[in-house]
TORPALUM-8253 format. One record per residue (C-alpha): x, y, z; residue number from 1. Coordinates in steps of 0.001 Angstrom, whole numbers. Example, Ala and Ser with C-alpha at 12.3 -4.5 7.8 and 13.67 -1.06 7.14 Angstrom:
2
@u->12300; v->-4500; w->7800; num->1 .
@u->13670; v->-1060; w->7140; num->2 .
// end
This chain:
54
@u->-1991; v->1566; w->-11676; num->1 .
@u->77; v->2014; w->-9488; num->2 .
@u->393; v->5876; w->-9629; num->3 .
@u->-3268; v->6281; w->-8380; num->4 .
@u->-2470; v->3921; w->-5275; num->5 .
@u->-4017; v->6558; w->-2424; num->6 .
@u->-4900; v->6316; w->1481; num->7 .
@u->-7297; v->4094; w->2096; num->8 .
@u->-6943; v->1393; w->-427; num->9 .
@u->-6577; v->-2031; w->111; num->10 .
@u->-3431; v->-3376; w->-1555; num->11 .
@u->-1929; v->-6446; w->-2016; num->12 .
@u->2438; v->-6672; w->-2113; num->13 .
@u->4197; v->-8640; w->-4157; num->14 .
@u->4974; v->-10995; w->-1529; num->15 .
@u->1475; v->-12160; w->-925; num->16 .
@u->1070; v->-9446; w->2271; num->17 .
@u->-2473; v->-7745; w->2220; num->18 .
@u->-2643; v->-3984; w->3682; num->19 .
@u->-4244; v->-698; w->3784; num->20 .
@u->-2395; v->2211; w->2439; num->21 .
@u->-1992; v->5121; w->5584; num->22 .
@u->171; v->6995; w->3569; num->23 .
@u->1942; v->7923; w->100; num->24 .
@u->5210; v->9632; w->392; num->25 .
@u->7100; v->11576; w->-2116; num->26 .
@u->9703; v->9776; w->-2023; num->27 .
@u->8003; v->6499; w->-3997; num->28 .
@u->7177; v->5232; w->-684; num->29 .
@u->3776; v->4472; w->1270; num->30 .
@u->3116; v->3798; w->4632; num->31 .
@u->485; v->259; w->4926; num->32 .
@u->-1450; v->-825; w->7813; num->33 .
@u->-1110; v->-4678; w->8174; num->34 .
@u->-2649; v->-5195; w->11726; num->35 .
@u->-3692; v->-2905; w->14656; num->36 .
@u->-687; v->-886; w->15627; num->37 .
@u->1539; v->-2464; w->13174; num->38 .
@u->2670; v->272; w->10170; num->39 .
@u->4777; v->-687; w->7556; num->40 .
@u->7079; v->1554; w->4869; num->41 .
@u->7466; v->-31; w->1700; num->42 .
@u->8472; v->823; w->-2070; num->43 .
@u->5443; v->1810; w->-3740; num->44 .
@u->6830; v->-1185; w->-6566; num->45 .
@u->6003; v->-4126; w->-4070; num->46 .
@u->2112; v->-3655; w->-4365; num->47 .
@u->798; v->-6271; w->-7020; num->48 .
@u->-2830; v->-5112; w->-6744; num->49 .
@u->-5183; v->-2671; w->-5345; num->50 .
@u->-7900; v->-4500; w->-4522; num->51 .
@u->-10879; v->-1482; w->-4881; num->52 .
@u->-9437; v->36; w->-7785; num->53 .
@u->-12107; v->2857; w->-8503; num->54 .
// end
């Protein structure tokens, strides 16, 4: 699941923090929105859930 995590999805991390995905990077990392202004890089193994898996 967590190989098909793309821009725009809604995610949910690991430690309960609910974001939308602006980014995937190469590196195993994605960029999340978590308020207005406020971007966040994390390891693409903290999301828990996508929460509109397609």
């Amino acid at each position: 699941m967590l190989k098909t995590v793309k821009p725009g999805d809604q995610v949910v991390t690991n430690s309960g923090i609910y974001a939308s995905v602006v980014k995937v990077n190469d590196d195993d990392t994605l960029v999340t929105k978590i308020a207005d202004g406020v971007n966040v890089k994390m390891s693409r193994q903290a999301v828990e859930s996508i929460q509109n898996p397609k």
